[in-house]
C-alpha positions in Angstrom: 97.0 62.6 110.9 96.1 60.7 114.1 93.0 63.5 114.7 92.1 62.4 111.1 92.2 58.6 112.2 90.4 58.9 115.5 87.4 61.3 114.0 86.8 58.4 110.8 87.7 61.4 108.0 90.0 61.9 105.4 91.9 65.3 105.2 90.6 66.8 101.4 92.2 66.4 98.6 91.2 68.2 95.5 90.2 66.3 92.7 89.7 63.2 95.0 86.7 61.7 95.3 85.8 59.6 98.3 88.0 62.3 100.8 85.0 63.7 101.4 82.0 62.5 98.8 81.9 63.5 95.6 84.1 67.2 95.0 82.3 69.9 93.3 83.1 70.4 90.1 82.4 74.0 89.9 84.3 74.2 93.1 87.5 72.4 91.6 87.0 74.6 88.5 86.8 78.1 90.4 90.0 76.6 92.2 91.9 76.5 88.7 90.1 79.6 87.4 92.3 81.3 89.9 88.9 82.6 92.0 89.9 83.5 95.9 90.2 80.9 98.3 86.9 82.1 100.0 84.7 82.1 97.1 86.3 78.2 96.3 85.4 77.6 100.2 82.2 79.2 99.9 81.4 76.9 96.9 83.0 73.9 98.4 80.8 74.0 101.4 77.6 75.0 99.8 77.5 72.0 96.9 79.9 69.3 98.1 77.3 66.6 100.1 79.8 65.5 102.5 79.1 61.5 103.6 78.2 59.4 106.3 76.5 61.3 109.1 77.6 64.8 107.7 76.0 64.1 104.2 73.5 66.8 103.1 71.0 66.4 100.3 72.3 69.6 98.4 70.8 68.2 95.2 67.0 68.7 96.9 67.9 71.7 98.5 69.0 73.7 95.4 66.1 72.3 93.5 63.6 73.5 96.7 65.4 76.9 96.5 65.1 76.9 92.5 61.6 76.1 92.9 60.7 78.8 95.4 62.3 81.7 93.7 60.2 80.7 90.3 56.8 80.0 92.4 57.7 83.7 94.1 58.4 85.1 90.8 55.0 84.0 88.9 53.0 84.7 91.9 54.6 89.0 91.4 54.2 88.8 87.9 50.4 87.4 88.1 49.5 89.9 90.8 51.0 92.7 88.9 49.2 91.7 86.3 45.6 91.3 87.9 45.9 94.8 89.0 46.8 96.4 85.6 44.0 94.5 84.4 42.2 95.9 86.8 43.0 99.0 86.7 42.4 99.5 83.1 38.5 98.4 81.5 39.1 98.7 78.5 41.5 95.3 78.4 38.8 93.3 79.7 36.1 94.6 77.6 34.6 97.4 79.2 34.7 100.1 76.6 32.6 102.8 77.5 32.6 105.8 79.8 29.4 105.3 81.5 25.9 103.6 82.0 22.7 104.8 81.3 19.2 103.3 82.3 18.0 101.8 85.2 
């Protein structure tokens, strides 16, 4: 407990807030779910913020990440979609075989 003391922390305590910010509560529920004790770490460490110089904005990372993956997926889905458009005349209005005429 002295290590605890000297270092300004709390040891956790799950399903205490303030030990170490706010708990997760998808961590705390994977805990009682009966989930391994590395996926509940795993969770723990990747939503729980932490506090004072340790804190983390999780919130603004997750919605970064979340925002990424759905600016990544729309940028595939209008490229594959340019080049079947593309690749076919006939859905943009070109519906012949061939020109004639000067």
């Amino acid at each position: 407990m002295t290590a605890w003391r000297q270092a300004g922390e709390r040891p956790y305590r799950p399903g205490i807030t303030g030990a170490t910010g706010t708990t997760s509560t998808l961590a705390d529920t994977a805990a009682r779910a009966g989930l391994p004790p590395t996926s509940v770490a795993g969770l723990r460490m990747a939503l729980e913020q932490g506090r004072g110089p340790r804190a983390v904005p999780v919130r603004a990372s997750l919605v970064g990440v979340t925002a990424g993956i759905i600016a990544l997926t729309a940028a595939v889905t209008f490229g594959t979609s340019l080049d079947r458009l593309l690749a076919t005349p006939r859905l943009y209005g070109w519906n012949f075989d061939a020109a004639t005429g000067s």
